[in-house]
N, CA, C and O atoms as a GROMACS GRO file, in nm:
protein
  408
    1UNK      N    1  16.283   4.078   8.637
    1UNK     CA    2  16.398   4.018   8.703
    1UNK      C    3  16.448   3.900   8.619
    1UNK      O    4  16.381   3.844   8.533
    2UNK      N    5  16.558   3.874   8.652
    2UNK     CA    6  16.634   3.774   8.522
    2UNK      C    7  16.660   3.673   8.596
    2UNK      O    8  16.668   3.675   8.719
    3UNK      N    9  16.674   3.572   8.518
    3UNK     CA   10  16.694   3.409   8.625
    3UNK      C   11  16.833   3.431   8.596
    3UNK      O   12  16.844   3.517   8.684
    4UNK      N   13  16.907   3.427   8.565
    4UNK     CA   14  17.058   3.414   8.521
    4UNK      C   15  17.090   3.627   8.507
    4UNK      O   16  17.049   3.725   8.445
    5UNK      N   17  17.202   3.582   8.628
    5UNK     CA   18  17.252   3.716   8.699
    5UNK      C   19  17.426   3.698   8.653
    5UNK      O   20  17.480   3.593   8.616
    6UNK      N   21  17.505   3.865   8.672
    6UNK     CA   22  17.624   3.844   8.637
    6UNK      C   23  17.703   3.753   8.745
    6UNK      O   24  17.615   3.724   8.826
    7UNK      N   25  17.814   3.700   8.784
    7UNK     CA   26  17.812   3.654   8.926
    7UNK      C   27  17.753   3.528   8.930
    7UNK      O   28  17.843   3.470   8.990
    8UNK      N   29  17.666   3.441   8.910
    8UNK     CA   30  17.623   3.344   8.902
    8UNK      C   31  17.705   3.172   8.871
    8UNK      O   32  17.714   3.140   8.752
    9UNK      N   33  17.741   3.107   8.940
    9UNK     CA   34  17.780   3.008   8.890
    9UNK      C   35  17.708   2.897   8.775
    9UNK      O   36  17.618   2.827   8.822
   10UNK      N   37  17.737   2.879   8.648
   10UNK     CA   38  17.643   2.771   8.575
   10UNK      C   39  17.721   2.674   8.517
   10UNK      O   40  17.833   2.641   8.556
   11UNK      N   41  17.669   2.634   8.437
   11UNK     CA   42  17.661   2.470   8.400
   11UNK      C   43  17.619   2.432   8.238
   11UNK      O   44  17.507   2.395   8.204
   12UNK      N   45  17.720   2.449   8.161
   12UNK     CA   46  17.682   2.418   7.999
   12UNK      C   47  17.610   2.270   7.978
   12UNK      O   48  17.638   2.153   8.003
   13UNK      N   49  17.482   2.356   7.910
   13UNK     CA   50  17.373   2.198   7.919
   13UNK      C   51  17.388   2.149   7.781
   13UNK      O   52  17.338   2.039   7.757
   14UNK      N   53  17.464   2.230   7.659
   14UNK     CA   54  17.472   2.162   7.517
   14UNK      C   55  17.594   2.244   7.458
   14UNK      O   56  17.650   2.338   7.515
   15UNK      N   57  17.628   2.189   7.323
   15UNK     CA   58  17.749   2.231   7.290
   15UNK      C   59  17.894   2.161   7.353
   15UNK      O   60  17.938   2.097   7.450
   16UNK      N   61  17.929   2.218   7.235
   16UNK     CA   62  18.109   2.150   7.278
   16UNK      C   63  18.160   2.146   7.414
   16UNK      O   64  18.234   2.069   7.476
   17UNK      N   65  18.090   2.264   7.442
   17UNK     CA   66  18.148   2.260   7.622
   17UNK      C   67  18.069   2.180   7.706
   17UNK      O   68  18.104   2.185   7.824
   18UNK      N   69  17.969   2.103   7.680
   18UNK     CA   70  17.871   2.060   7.765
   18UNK      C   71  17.911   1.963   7.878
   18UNK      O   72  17.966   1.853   7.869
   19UNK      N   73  17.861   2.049   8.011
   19UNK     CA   74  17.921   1.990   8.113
   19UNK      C   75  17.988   2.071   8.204
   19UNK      O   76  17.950   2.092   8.319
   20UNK      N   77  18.109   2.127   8.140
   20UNK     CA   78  18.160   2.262   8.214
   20UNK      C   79  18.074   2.389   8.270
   20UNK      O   80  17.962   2.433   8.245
   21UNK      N   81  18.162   2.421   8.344
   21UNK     CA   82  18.077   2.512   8.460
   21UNK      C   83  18.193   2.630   8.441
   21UNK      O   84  18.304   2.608   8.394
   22UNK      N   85  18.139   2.784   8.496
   22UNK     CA   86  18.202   2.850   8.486
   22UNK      C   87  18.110   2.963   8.558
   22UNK      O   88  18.007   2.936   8.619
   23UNK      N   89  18.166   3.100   8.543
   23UNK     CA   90  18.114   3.224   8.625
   23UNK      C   91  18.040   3.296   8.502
   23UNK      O   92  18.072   3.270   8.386
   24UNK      N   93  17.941   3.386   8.533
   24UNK     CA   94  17.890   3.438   8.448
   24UNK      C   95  17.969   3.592   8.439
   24UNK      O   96  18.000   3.642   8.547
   25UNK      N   97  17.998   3.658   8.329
   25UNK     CA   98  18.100   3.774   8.329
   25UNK      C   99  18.011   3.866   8.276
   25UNK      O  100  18.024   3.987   8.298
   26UNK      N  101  17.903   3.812   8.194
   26UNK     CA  102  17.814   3.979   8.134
   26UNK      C  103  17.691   3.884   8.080
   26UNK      O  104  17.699   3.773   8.028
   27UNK      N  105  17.531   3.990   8.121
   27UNK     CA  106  17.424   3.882   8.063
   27UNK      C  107  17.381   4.016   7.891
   27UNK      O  108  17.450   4.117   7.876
   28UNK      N  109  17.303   3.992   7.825
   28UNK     CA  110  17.278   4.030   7.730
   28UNK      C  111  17.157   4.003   7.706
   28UNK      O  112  17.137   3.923   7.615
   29UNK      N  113  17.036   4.062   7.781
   29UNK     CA  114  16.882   3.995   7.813
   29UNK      C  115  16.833   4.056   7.658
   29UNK      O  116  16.736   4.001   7.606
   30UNK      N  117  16.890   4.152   7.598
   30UNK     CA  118  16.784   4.150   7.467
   30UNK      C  119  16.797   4.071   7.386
   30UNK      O  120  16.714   4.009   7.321
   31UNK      N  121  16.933   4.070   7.387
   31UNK     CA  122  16.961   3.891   7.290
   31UNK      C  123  16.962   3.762   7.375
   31UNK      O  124  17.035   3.668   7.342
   32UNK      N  125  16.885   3.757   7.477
   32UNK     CA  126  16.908   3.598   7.517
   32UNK      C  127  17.047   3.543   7.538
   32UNK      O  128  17.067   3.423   7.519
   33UNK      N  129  17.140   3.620   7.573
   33UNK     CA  130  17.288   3.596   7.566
   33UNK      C  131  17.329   3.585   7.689
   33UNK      O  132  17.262   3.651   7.768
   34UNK      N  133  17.469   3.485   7.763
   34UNK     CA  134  17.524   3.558   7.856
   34UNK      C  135  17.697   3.503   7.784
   34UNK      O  136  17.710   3.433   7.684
   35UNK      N  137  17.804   3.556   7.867
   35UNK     CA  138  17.930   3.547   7.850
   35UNK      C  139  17.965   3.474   7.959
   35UNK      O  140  17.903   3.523   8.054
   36UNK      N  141  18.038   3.372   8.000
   36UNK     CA  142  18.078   3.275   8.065
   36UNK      C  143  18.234   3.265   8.044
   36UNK      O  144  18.276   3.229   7.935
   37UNK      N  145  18.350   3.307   8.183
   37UNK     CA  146  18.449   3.270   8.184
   37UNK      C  147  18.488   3.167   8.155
   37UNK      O  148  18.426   3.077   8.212
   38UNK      N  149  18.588   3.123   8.068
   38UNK     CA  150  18.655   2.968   7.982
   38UNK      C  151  18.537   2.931   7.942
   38UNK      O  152  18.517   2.846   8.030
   39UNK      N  153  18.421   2.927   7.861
   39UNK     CA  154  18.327   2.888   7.827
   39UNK      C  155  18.313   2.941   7.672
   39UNK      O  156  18.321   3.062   7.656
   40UNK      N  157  18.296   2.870   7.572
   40UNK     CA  158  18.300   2.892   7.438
   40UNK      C  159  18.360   2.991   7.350
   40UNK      O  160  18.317   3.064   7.261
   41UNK      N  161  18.534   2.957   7.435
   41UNK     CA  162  18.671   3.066   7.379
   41UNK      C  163  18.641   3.014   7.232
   41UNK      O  164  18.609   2.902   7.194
   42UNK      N  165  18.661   3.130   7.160
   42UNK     CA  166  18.727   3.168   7.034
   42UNK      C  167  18.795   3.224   7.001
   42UNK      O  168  18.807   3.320   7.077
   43UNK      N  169  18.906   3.233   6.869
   43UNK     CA  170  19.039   3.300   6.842
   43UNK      C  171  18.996   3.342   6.763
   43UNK      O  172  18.932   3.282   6.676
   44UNK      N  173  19.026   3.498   6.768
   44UNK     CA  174  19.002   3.630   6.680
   44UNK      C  175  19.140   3.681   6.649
   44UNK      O  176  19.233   3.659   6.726
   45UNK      N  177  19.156   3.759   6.521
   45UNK     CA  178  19.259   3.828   6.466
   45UNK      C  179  19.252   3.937   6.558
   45UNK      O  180  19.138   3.984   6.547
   46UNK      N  181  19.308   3.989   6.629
   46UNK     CA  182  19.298   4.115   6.718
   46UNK      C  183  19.472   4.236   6.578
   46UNK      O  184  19.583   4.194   6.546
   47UNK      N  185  19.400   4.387   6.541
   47UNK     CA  186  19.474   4.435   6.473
   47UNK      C  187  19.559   4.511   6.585
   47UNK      O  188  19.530   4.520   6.704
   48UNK      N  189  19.681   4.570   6.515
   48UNK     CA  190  19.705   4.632   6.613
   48UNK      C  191  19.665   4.757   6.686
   48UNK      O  192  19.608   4.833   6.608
   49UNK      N  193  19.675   4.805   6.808
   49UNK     CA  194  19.639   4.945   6.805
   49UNK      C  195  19.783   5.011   6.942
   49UNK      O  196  19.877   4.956   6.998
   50UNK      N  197  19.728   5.142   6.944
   50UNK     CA  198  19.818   5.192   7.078
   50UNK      C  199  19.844   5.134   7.218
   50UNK      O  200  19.938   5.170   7.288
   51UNK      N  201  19.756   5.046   7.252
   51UNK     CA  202  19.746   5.013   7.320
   51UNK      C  203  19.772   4.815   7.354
   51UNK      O  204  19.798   4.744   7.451
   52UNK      N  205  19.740   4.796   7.190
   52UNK     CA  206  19.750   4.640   7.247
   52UNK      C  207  19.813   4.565   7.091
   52UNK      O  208  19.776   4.596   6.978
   53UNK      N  209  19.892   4.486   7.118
   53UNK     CA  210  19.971   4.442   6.975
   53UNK      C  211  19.902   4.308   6.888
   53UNK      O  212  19.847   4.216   6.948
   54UNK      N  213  19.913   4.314   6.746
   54UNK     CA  214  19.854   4.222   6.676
   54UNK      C  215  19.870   4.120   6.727
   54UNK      O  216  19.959   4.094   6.807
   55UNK      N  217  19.791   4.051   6.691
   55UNK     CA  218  19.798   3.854   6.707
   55UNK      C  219  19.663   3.819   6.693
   55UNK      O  220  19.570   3.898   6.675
   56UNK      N  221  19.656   3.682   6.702
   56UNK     CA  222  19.524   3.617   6.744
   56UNK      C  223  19.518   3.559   6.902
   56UNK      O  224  19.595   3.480   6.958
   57UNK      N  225  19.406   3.622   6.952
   57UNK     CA  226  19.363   3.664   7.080
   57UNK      C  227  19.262   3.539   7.084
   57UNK      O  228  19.204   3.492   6.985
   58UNK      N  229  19.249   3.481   7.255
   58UNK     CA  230  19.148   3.348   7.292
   58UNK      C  231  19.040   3.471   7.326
   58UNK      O  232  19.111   3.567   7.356
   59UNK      N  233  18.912   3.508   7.333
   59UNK     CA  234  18.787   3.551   7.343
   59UNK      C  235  18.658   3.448   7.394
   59UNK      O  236  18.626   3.348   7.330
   60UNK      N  237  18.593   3.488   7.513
   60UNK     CA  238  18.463   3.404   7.516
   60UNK      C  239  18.385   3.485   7.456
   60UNK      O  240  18.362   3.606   7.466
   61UNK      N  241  18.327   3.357   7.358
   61UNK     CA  242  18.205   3.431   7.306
   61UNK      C  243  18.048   3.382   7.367
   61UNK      O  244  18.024   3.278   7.427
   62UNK      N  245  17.946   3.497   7.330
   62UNK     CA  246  17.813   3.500   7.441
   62UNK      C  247  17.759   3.351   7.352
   62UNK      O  248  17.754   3.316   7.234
   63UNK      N  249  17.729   3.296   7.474
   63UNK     CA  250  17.638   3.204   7.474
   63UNK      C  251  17.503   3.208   7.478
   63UNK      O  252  17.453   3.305   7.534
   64UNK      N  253  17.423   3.112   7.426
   64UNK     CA  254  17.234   3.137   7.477
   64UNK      C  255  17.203   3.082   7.594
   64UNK      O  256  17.215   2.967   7.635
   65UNK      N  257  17.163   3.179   7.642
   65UNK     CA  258  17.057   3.124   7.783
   65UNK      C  259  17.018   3.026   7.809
   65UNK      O  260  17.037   2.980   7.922
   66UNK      N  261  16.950   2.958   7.714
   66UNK     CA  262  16.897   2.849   7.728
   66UNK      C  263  17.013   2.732   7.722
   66UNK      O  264  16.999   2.634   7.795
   67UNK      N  265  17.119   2.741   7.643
   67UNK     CA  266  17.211   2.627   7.714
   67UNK      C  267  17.268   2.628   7.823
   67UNK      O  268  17.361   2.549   7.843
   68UNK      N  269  17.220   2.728   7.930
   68UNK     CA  270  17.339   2.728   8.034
   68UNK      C  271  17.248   2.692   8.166
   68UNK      O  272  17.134   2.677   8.124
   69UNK      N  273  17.251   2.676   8.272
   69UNK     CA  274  17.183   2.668   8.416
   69UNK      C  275  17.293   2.683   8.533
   69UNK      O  276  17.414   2.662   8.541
   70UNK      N  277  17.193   2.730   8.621
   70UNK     CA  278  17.265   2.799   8.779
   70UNK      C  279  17.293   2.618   8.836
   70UNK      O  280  17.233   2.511   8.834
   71UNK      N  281  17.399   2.665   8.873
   71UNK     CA  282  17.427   2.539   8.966
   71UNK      C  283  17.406   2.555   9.084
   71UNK      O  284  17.459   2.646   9.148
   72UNK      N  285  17.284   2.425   9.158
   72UNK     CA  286  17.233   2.484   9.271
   72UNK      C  287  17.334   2.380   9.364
   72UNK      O  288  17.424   2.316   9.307
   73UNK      N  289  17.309   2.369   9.512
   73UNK     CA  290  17.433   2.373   9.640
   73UNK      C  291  17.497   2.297   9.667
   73UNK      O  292  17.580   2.307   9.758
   74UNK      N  293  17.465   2.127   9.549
   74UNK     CA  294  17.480   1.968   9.545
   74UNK      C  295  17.555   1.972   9.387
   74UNK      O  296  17.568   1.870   9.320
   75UNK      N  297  17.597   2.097   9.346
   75UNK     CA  298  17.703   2.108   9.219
   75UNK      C  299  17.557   2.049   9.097
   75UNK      O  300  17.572   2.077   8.978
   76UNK      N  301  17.496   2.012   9.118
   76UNK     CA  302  17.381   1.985   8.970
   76UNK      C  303  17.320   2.086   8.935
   76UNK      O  304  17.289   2.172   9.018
   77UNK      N  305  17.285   2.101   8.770
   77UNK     CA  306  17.216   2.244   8.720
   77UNK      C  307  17.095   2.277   8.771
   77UNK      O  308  17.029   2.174   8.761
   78UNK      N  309  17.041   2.344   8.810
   78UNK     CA  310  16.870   2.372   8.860
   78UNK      C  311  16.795   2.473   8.741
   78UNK      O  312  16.822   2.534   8.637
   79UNK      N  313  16.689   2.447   8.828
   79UNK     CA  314  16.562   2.570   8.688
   79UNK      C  315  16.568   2.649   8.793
   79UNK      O  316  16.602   2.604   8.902
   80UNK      N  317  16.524   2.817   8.768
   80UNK     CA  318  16.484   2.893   8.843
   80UNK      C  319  16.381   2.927   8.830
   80UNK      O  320  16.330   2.947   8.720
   81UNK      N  321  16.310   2.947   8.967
   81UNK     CA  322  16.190   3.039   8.956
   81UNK      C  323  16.158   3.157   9.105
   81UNK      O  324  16.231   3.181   9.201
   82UNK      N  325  16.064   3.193   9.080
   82UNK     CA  326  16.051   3.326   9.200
   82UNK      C  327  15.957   3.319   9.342
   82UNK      O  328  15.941   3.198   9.355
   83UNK      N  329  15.936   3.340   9.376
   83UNK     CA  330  15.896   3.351   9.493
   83UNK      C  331  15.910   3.487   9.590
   83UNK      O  332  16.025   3.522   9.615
   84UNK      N  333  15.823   3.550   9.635
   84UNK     CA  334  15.820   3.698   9.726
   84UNK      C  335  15.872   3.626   9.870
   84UNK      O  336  15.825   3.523   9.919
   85UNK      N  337  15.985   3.712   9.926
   85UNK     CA  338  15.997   3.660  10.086
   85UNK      C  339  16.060   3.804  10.147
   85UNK      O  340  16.164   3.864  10.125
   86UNK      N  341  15.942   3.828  10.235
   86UNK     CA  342  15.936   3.958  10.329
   86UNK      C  343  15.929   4.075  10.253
   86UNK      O  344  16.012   4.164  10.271
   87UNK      N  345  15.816   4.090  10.150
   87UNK     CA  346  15.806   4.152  10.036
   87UNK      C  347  15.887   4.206   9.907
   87UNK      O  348  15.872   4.294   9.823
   88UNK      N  349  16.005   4.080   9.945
   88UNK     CA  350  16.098   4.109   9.813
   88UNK      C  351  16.084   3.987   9.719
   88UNK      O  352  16.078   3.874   9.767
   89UNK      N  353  16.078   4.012   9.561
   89UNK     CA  354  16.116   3.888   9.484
   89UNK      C  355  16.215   3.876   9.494
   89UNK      O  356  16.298   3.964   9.518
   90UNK      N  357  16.240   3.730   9.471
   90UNK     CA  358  16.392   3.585   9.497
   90UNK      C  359  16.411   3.521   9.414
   90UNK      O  360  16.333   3.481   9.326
   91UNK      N  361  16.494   3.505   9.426
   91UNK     CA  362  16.526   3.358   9.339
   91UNK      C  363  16.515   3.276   9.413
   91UNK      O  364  16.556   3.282   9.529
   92UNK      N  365  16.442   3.157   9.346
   92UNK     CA  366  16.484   3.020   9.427
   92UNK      C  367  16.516   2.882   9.313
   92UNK      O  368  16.500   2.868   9.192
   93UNK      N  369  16.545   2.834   9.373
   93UNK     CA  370  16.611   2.743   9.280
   93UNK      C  371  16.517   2.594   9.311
   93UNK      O  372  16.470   2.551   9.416
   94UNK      N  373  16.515   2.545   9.184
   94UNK     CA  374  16.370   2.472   9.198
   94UNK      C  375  16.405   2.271   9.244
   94UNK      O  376  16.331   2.174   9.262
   95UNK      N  377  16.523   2.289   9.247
   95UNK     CA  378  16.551   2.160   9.265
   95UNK      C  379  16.605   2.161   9.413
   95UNK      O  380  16.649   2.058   9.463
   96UNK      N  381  16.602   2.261   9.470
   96UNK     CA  382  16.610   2.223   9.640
   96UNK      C  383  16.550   2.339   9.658
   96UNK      O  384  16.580   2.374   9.772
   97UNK      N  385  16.471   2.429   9.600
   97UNK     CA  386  16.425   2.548   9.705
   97UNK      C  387  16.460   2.633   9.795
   97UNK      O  388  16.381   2.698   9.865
   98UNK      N  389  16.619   2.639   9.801
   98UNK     CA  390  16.670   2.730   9.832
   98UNK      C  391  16.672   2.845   9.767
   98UNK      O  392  16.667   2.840   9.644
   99UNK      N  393  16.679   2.968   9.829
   99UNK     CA  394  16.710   3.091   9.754
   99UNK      C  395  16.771   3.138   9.744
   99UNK      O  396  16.822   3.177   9.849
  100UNK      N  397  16.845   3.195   9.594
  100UNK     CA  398  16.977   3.201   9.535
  100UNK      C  399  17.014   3.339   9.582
  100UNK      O  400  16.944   3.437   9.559
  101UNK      N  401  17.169   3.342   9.674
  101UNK     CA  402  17.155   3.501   9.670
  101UNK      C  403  17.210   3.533   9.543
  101UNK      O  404  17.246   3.461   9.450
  102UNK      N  405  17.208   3.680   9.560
  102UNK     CA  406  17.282   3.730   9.446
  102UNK      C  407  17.234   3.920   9.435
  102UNK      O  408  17.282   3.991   9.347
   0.00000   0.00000   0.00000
């Protein structure tokens, strides 16, 4: 099970963006990656094709895991960890112990 889910609200802990918060849009667990809406846009040459016309295009690019955290229910980043409740694993979030749905 993954601490950081698609859907997830987080919290850039380093980098240019550090500070900003955003939604998580795609995780990438073999590379330690996730993609974060408005979160470390970059401009790419996009060529043309049938479907979509040249230019340079804004793109988020995947971020590492480790700079990012779930924002737990008081808007501050939390750690996650697990816990079984009514024989399912959870998330819970370690700075108030609530459990994250998702």
């Amino acid at each position: 099970m993954q601490k950081i889910r698609k859907g997830d609200k987080v919290v850039v802990l380093t980098g240019k963006d550090k500070g900003r918060s955003g939604e998580v849009i795609q995780v990438m667990p073999k590379e330690d990656r996730a993609v974060v809406r408005g979160i470390n846009v970059v401009k790419r040459h996009q060529r043309q094709t049938q479907t979509q016309e040249a230019g340079i295009i804004n793109k988020e690019a995947p971020i590492h895991l480790s700079n990012i955290s779930i924002i737990d229910k008081d808007g501050k980043p939390t750690r996650v960890g697990f816990k079984v409740v009514d024989g399912k694993k959870v998330r819970v979030a370690k700075r108030s112990g609530d459990v994250i749905d998702g």
